[in-house]
C-alpha positions as CSV (number, residue, x, y, z in Angstrom):
1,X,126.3,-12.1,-30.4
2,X,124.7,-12.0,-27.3
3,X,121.8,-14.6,-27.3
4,X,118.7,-14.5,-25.1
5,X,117.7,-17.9,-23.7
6,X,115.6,-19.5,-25.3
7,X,111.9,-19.8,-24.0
8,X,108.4,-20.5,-25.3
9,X,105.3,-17.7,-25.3
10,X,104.1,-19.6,-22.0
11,X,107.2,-18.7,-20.4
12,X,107.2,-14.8,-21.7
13,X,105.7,-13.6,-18.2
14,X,108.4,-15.1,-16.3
15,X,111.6,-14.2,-18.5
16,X,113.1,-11.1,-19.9
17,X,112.5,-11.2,-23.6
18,X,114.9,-11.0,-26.1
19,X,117.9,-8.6,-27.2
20,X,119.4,-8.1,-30.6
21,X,122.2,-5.7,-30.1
22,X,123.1,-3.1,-33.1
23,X,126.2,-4.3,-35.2
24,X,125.5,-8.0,-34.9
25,X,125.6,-9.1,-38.5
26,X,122.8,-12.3,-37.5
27,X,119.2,-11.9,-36.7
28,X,117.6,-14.9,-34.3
29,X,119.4,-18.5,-34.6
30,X,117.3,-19.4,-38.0
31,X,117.2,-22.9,-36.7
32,X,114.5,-21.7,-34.3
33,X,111.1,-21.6,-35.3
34,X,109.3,-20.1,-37.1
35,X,112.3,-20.3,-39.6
36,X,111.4,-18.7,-43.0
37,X,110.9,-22.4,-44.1
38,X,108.2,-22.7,-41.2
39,X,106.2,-19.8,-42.7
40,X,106.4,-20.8,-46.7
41,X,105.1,-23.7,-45.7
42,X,102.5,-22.5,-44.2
43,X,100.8,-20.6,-47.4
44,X,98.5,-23.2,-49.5
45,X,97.7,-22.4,-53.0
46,X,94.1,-23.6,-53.5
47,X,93.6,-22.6,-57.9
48,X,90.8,-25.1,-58.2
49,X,88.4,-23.2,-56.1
50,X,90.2,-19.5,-56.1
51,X,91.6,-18.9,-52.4
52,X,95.2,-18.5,-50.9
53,X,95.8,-19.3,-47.3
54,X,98.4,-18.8,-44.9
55,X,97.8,-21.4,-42.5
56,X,94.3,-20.6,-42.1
57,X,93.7,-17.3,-42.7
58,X,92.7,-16.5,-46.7
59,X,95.0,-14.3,-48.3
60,X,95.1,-12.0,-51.9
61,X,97.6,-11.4,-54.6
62,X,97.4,-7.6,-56.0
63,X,99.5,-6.3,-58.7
64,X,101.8,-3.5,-56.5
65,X,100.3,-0.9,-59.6
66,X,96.7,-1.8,-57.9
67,X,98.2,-1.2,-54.4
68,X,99.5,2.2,-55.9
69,X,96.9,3.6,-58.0
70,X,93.9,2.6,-54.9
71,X,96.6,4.3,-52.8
72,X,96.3,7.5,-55.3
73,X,93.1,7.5,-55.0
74,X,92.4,7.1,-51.6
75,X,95.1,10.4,-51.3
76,X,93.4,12.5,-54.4
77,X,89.6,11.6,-53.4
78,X,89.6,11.9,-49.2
79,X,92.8,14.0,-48.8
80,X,96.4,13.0,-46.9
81,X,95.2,12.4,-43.5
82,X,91.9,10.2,-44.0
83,X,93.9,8.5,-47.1
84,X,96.9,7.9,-44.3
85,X,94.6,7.0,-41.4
86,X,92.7,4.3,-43.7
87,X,95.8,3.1,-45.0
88,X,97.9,2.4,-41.3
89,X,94.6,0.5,-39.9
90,X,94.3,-1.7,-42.4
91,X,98.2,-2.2,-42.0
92,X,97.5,-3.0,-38.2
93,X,94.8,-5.3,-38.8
94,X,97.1,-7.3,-40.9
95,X,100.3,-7.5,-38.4
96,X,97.2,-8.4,-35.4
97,X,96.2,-11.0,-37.7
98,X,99.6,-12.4,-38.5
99,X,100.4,-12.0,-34.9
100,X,97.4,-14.1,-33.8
101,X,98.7,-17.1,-36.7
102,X,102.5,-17.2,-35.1
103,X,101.1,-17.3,-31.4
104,X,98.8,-20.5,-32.8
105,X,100.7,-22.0,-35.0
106,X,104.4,-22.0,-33.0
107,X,103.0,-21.5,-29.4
108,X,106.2,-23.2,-27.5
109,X,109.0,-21.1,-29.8
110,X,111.4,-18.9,-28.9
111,X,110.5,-15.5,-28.2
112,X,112.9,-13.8,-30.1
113,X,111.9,-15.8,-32.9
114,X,108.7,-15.0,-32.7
115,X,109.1,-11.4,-32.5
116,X,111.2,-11.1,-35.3
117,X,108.9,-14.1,-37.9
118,X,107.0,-10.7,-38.3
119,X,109.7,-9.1,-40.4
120,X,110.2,-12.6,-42.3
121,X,106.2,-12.5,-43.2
122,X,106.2,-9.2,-43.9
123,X,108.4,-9.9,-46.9
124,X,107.0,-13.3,-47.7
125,X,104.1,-11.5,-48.4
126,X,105.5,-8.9,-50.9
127,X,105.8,-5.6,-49.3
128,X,108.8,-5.2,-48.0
129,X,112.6,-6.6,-47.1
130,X,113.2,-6.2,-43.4
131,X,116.6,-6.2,-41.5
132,X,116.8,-5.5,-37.8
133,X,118.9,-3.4,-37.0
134,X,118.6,-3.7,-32.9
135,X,115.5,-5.2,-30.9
136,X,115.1,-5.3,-26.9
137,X,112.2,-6.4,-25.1
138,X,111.5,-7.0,-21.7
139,X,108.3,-8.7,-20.5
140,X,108.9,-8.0,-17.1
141,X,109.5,-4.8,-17.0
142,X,106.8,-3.8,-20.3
143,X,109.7,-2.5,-22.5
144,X,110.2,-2.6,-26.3
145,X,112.7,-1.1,-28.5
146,X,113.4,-2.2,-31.7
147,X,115.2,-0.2,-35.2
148,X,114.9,-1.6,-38.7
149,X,115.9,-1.1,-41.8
150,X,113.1,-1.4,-44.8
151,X,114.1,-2.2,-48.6
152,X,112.2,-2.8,-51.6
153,X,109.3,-0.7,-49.7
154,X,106.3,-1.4,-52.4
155,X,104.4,1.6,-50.9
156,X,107.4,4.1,-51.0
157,X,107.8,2.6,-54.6
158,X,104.0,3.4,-55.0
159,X,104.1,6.9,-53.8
160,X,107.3,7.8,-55.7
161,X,105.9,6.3,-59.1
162,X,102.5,8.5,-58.3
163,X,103.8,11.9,-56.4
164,X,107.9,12.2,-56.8
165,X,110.0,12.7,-53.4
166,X,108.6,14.8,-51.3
167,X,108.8,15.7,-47.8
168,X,106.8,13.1,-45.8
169,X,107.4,9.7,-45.1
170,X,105.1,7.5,-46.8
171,X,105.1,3.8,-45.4
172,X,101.6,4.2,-43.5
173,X,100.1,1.0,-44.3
174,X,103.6,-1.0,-43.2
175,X,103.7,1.1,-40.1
176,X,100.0,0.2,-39.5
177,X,101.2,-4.2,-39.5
178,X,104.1,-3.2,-36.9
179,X,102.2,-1.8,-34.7
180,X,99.3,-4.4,-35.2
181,X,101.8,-7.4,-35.1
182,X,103.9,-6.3,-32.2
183,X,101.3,-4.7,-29.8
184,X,99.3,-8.2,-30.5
185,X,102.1,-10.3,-29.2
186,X,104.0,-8.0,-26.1
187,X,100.0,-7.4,-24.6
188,X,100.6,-3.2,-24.3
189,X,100.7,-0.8,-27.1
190,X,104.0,-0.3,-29.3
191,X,103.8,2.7,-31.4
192,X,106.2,2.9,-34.5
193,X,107.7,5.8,-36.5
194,X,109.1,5.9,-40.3
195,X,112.2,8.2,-39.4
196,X,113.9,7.9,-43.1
197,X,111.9,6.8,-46.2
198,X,112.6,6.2,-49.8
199,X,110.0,8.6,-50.5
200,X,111.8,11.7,-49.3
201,X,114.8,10.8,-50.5
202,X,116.6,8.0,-48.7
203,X,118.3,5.4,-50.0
204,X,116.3,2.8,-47.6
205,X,113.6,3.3,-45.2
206,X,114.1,2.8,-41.3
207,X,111.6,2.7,-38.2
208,X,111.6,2.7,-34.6
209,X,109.3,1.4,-32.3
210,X,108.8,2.0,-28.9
211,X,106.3,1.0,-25.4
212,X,103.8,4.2,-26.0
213,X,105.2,4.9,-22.3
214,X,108.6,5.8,-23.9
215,X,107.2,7.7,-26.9
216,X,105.7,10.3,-24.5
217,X,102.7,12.2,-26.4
218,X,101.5,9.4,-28.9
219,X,98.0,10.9,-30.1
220,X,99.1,11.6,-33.6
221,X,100.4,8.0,-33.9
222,X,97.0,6.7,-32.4
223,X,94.9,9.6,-34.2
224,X,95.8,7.4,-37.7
225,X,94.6,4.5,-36.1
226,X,91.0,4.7,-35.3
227,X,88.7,6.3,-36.6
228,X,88.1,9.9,-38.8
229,X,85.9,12.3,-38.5
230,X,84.6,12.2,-34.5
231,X,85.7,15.6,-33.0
232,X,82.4,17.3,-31.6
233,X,82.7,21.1,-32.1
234,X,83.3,22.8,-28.1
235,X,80.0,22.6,-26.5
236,X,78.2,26.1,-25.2
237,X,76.2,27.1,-22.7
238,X,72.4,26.6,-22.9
239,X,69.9,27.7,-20.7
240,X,68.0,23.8,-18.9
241,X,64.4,23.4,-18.3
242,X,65.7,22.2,-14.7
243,X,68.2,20.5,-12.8
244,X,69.3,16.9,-14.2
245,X,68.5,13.7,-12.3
246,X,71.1,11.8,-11.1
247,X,71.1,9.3,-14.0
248,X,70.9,12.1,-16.5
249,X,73.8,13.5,-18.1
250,X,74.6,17.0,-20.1
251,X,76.2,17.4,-23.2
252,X,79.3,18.7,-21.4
253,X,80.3,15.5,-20.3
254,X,83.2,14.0,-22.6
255,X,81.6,11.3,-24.9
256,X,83.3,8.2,-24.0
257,X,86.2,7.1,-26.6
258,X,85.3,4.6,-29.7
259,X,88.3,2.6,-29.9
260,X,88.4,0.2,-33.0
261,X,90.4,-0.5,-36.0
262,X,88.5,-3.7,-36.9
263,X,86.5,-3.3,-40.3
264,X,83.3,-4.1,-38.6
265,X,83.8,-1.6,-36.0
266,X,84.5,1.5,-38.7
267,X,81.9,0.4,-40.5
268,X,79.5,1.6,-37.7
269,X,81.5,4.5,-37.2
270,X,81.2,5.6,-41.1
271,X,77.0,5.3,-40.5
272,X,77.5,7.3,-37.6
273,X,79.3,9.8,-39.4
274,X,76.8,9.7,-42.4
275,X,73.4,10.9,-39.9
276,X,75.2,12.5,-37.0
277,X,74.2,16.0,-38.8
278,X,70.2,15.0,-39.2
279,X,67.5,14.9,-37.7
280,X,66.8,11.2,-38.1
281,X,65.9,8.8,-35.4
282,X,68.7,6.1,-35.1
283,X,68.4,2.6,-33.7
284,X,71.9,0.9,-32.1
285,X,70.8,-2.8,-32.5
286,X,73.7,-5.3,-30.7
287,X,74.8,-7.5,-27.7
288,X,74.5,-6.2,-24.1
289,X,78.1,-4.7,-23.5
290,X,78.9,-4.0,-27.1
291,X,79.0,0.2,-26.3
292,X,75.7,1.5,-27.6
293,X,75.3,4.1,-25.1
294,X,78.6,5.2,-26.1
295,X,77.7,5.4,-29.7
296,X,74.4,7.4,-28.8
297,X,76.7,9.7,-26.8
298,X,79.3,10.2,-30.0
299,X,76.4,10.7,-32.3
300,X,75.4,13.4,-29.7
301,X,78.7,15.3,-29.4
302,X,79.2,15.0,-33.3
303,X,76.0,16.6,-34.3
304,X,74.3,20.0,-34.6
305,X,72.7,19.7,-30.7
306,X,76.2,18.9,-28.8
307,X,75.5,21.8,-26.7
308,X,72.1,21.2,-25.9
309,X,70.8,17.8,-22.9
310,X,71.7,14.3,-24.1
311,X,69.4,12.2,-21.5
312,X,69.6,8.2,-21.1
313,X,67.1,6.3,-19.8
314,X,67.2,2.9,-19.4
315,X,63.4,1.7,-20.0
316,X,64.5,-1.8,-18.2
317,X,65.1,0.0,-14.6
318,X,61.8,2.1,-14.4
319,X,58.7,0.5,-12.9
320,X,55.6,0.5,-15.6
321,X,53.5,2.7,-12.7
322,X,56.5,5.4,-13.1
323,X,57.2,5.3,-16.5
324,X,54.8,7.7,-17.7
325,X,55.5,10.4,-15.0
326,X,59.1,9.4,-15.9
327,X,59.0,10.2,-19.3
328,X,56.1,13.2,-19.4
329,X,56.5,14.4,-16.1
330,X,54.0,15.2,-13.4
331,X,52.1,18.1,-12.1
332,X,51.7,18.7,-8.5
333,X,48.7,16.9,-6.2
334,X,48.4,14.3,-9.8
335,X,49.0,11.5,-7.3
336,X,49.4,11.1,-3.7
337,X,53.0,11.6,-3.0
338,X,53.3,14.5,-5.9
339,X,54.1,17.2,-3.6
340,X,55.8,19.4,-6.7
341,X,55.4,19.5,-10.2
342,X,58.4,17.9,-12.2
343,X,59.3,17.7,-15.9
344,X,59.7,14.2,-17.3
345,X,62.7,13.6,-19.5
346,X,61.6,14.6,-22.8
347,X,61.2,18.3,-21.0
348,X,64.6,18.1,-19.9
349,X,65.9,16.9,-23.2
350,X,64.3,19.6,-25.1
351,X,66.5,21.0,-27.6
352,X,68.9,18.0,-27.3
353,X,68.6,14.0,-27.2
354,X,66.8,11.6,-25.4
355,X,68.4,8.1,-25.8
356,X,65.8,5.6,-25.0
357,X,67.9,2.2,-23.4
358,X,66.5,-1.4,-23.6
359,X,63.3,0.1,-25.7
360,X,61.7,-3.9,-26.3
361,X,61.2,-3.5,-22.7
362,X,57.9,-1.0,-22.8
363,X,55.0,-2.8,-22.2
364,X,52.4,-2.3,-25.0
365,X,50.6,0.4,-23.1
366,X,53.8,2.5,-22.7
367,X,54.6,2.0,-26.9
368,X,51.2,3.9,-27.4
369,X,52.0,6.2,-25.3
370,X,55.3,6.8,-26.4
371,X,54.3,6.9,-30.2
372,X,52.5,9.9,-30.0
373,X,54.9,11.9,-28.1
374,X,57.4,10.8,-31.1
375,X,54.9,11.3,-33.7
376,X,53.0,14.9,-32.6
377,X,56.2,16.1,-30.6
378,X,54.1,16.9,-28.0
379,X,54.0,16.2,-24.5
380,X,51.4,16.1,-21.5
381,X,52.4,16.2,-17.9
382,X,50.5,13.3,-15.7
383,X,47.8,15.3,-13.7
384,X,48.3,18.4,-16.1
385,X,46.3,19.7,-18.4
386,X,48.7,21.5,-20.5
387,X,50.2,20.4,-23.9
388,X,53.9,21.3,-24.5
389,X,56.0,21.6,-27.0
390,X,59.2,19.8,-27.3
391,X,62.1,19.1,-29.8
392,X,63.7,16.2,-29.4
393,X,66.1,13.6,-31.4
394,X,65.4,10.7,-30.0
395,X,68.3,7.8,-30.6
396,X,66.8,4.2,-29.2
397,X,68.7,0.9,-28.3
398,X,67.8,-2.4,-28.0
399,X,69.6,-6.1,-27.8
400,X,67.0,-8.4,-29.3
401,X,65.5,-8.5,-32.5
402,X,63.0,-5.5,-32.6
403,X,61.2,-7.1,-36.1
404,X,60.9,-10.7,-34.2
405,X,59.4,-9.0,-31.0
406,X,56.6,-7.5,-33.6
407,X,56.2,-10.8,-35.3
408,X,55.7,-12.6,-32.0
409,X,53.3,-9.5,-31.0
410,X,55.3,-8.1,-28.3
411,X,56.3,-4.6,-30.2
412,X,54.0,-2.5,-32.1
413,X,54.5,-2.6,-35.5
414,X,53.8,1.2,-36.2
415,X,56.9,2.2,-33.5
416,X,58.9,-0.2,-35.0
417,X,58.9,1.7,-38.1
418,X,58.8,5.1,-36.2
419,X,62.4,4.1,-34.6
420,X,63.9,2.4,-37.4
421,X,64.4,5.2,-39.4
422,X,68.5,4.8,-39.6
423,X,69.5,1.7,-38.0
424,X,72.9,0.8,-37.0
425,X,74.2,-3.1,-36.1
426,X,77.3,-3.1,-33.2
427,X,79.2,-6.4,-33.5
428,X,80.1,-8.2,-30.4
429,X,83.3,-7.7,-29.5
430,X,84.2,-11.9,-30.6
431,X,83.4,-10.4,-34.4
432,X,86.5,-7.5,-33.8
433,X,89.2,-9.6,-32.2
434,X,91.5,-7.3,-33.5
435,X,90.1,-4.3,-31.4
436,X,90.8,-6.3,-28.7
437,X,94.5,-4.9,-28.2
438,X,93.4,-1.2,-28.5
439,X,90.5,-1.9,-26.3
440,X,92.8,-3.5,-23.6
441,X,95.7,-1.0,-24.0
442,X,92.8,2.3,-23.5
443,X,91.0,0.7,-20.7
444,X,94.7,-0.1,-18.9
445,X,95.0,3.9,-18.9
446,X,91.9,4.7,-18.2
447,X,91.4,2.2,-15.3
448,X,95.0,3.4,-14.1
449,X,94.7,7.0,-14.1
450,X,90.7,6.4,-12.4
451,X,92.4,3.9,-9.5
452,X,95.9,6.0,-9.5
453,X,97.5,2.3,-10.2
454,X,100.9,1.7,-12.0
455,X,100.8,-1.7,-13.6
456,X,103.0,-2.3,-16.4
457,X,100.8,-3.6,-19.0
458,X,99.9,-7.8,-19.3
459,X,101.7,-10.7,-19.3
460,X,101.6,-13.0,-22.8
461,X,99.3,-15.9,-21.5
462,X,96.9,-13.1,-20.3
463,X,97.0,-11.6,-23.9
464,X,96.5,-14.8,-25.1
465,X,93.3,-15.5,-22.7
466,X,92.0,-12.4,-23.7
467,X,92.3,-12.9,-27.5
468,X,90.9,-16.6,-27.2
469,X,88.0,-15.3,-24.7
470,X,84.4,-14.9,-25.8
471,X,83.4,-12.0,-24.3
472,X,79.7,-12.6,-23.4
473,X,79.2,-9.1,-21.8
474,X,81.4,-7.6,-24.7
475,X,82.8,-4.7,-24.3
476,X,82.1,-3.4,-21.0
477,X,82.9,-6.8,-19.5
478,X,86.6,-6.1,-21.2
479,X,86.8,-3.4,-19.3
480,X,85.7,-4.8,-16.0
481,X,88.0,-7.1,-16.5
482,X,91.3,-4.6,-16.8
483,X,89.5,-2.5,-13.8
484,X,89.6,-5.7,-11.5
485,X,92.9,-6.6,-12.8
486,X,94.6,-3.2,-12.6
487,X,93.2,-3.3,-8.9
488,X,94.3,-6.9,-8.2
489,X,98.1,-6.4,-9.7
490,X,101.0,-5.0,-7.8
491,X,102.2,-1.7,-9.1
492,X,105.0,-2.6,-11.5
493,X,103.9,-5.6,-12.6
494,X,102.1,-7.1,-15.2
495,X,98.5,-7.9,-15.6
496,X,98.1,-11.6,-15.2
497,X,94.9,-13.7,-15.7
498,X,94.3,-14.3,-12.3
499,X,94.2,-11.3,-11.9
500,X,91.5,-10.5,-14.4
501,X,89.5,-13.8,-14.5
502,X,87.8,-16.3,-12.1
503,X,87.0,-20.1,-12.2
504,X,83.6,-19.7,-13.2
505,X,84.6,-17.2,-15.8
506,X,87.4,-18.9,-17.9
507,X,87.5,-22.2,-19.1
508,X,90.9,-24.3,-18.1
509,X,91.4,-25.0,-22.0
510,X,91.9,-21.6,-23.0
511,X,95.0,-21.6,-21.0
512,X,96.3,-24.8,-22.5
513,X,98.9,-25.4,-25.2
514,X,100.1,-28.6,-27.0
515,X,103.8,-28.8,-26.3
516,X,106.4,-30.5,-29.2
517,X,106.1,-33.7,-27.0
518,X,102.7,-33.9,-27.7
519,X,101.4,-33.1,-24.0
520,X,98.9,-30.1,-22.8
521,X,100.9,-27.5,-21.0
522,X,98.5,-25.4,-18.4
523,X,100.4,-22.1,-18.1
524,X,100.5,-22.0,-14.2
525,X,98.9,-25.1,-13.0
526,X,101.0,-28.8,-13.4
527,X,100.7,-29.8,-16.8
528,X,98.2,-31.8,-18.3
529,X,98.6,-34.7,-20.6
530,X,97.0,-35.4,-23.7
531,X,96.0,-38.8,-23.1
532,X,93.6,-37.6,-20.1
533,X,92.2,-34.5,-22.2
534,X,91.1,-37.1,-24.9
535,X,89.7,-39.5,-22.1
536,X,87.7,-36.4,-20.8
537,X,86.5,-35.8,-24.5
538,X,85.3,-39.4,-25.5
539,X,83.6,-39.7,-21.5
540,X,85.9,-41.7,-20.5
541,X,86.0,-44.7,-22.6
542,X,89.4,-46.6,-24.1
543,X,89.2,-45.7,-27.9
544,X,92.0,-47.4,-30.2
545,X,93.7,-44.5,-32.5
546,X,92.2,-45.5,-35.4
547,X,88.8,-44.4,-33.8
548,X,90.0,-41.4,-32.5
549,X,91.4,-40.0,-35.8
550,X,88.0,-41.4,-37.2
551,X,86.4,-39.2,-35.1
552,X,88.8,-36.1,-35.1
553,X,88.3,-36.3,-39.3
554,X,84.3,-36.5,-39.4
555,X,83.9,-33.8,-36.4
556,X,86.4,-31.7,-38.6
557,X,84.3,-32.4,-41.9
558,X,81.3,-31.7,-39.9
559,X,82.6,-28.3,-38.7
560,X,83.4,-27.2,-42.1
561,X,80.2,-28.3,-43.4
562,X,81.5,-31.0,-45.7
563,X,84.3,-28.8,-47.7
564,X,87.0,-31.5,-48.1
565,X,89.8,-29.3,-48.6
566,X,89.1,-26.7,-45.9
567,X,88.9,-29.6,-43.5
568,X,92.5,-31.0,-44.9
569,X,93.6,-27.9,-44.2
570,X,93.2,-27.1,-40.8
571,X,94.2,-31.1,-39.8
572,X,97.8,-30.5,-41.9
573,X,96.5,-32.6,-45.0
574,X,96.4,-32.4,-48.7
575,X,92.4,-32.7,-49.6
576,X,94.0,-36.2,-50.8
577,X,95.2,-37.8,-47.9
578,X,92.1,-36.5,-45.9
579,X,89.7,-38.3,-48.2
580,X,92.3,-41.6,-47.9
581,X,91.8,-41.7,-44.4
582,X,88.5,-41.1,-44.3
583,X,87.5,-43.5,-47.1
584,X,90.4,-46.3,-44.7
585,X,88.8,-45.7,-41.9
586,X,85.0,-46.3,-43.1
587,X,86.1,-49.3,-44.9
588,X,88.0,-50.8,-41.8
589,X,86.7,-54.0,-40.1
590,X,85.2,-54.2,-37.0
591,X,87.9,-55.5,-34.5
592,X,87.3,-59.4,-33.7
593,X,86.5,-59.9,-30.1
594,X,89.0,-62.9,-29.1
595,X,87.1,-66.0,-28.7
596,X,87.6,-67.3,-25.2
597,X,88.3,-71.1,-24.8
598,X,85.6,-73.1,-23.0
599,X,87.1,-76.4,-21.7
600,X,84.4,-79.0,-21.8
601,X,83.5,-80.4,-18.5
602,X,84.9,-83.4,-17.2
């Protein structure tokens, strides 16, 4: 067999990838980790306080009956393609995750290995026996290509036991970890396909998985995997009270894409869903970045005015002298520089919806203001002396705490209430680091296609950056990100993280990894040794070991607010040799200073 050289994740940019040709009776050398040893050793049984873990991450034993009759329901109660499209993202938040453990846990092993510990943990967790059949990667040049053969599939089992054979492959939810767990680690999206299955007949199942670039049209695969229910009816023509300023947008425009298959993130989506066909006012709450404009624009396109204005405003960027002219209008000669009359933004969004940005903003004055318009849907030009009539969904957004700004006085209660009819929570993007793939892999496109650039998706330690990053501008500082990165790459190359980051932006310990000599490896820069990271940490100052693992155990403790055994558990310990160290190291002596020897004088 044909062996790729071994290499470590840090190395992935830089290297080829690995190559399993079809025929060869051996997967990966198993003496290279993770081995299938590596990985059973890393699930903890924890009976006395009723969690699993592998490594850290809290797993679930279900009878593969449960699996099959919530599977039968899901199919019976929301129909084949909702059931299916539930079904493959839960799959792909389950390879991401395991994806994310690997990378952690075996940072410096070999990427073949690595690749492939997906297919051992996919049977050490019950659902299926995998064999490769051929795998060929190349980080370089963005390629993937990998065949396998599936046994003992639990969910064709499932959908055999419930439904007979039928036509249609049924492994959605093992498709679903695939993609999740090898899109997670090669940094661009790999779609897979069930091409045989147990359920239609075949004696085994077996997949293929290829770079979306070598799939061609992949928007069925990537329809199952976000989510359901978003496609605005074709918008029609409607008659506008005027032309639209410049910050203003119409209905026509395409509502920008929610990409997501994080729990939290489809939970917002299913409340969107739920109101996009009333009338009730709605209230994004969320981080700056997190995409509430896009979510305003979605509940927009989804609901019974897509054809009609949908007008932003950002409350934050309009002086308080302009705001009411902004909002009502103005007549002609009102003021001294109103040469024409002009209709304020509820005019233009009549019939449609006027999406009110950074609401807390308004001064007092302007809440009044605004709280009638809302309350008698009624409008007065500044300087007019007409009362109009207008129908208007208003949808606000805000990133602070609405119910504290009324507390503290800052708010009026009474709009408060009048906004918060149907409120929905967007998590920052840290809270969906599963999303963070998909988010990358759409923004690539978009960004290319926008700056007719060619890079060929990102190299491993950027993935890794980006996955360890905290995203303080969320979501729209992701995509700035790929933007300055598609911008600062070569065409045909990877995505690297100087291209994307700078100094100020990413701390040098993201890009570190413990080696198995014990040093800090910086991906780029020399390397870094241990011994100076844990001078920097204690300031400095010569600590003997003793102190040092004194301190690593209590700061542990103290993180996981006193819980013994999660503590063990994330230092490699049984809950018993924690607490023996702990208790040693409290009980210990003070270290005797050594007495030096005054000689009398003579």
């Amino acid at each position: 067999m044909a062996r790729s050289p071994r290499i470590s994740l840090a190395e992935a940019s830089r290297t080829s990838g690995g190559l399993l040709r079809r025929g060869d009776t051996a997967q990966d050398d198993p003496a290279h980790p993770p081995t299938l040893g590596d990985l059973t050793e890393s699930l903890f049984f924890s009976p006395g306080d009723g969690r699993i873990w592998l490594q850290n991450q809290r797993m679930v034993l279900l009878h593969g009956a449960a699996f099959g009759h919530l599977r039968r329901e899901l199919i019976d109660t929301l129909g084949v393609d909702k059931a299916r499209g539930l079904l493959t993202r839960t799959g792909y938040l389950s390879g991401a995750r395991d994806a994310e453990l690997v990378r952690s846990r075996w940072p410096d092993g070999e990427l073949l290995s690595v690749f492939l510990a997906g297919t051992r943990l996919h049977a050490l967790e019950g659902v299926v026996k995998v064999t490769p059949l051929a795998v060929d990667f190349d980080k370089l040049r963005g390629t993937y290509e990998g065949e396998f053969r599936w046994e003992h599939s639990v969910e064709a089992d499932e959908h055999l036991a419930a439904y007979g054979v039928g036509t249609e492959c049924a492994c959605w939810n093992q498709i679903g970890y695939a993609i999740g767990y090898v899109t997670t680690l090669l940094g661009q999206l790999v779609v897979f396909r069930e091409v045989e299955c147990r359920a239609t007949g075949a004696a085994a199942c077996r997949v293929i998985g290829r770079h979306a670039a070598a799939w061609g049209d992949v928007s069925e695969d990537l329809h199952h995997l976000h989510a359901q229910g978003f496609h605005s009816p074709a918008p029609r023509t409607r008659a506008a009270p005027g032309p639209l300023a410049p910050n203003e947008a119409r209905a026509t425009r395409t509502p920008g894409e929610l990409v997501g298959a994080s729990s939290s993130f489809h939970s917002a989506c299913h409340q969107l869903a739920r109101v996009a066909q009333t009338r009730a006012t709605v209230l994004f709450t969320g981080e700056s970045g997190v995409g509430k404009e896009a979510f305003a624009r979605q509940l927009h396109a989804t609901g019974p005015r897509a054809s009609a204005p949908f007008v932003a405003v950002n409350c934050a960027a309009i002086p308080e002298t302009l705001l009411e002219s902004e909002l009502f209008g103005v007549e002609r000669g009102a003021f001294t520089g109103a040469t024409s009359s002009r209709a304020g933004r509820f005019e233009r969004a009549d019939g449609g919806t006027l999406f009110l940005d950074e609401i807390a903003t308004l001064s007092l004055t302007s809440q009044g203001k605004l709280l009638r318009a809302l309350q008698e849907g009624e409008v007065e030009r500044v300087g007019g002396s007409r009362t109009l009539r207008v129908d208007v969904r208003v949808v606000a957004a805000t990133n602070v705490d609405l119910h504290e700004e009324v507390r503290a006085g800052r708010f009026r209660e009474d709009l408060y209430y009048r906004l918060n009819v149907y409120p929905i929570h967007l998590p920052p993007l840290r809270e969906r680091r599963e999303d963070v793939p998909l988010l990358m892999d759409h923004f690539l496109r978009v960004e290319s296609r926008r700056h007719a650039r060619s890079p060929k998706g990102f190299t491993q330690r950027a993935m890794r950056a980006m996955m360890h990053y905290a995203f303080p501008g969320n979501i729209r500082e992701l995509q700035n990100l790929i933007e300055r990165g598609v911008i600062s790459c070569d065409d045909g190359t990877a995505i690297d993280v100087p291209h994307m980051f700078r100094r100020e932006q990413l701390p040098d310990e993201l890009l570190l990894s413990v080696g198995t000599d014990g040093s800090l490896h910086r991906e780029g820069p020399p390397a870094r040794r241990l011994r100076d990271a844990v001078a920097d940490a204690l300031d400095g100052q010569p600590h003997p070991l003793h102190r040092i693992e004194q301190r690593l155990l209590r700061e542990t403790l103290q993180l996981h607010g006193g819980n013994v055994a999660a503590a063990a558990r994330e230092l490699g310990l049984t809950r018993a040799q924690f607490a023996y160290r702990l208790r040693r190291g409290e009980q210990a002596p003070a270290p005797r200073r050594r007495q030096r020897k005054v000689e009398p004088d003579s």
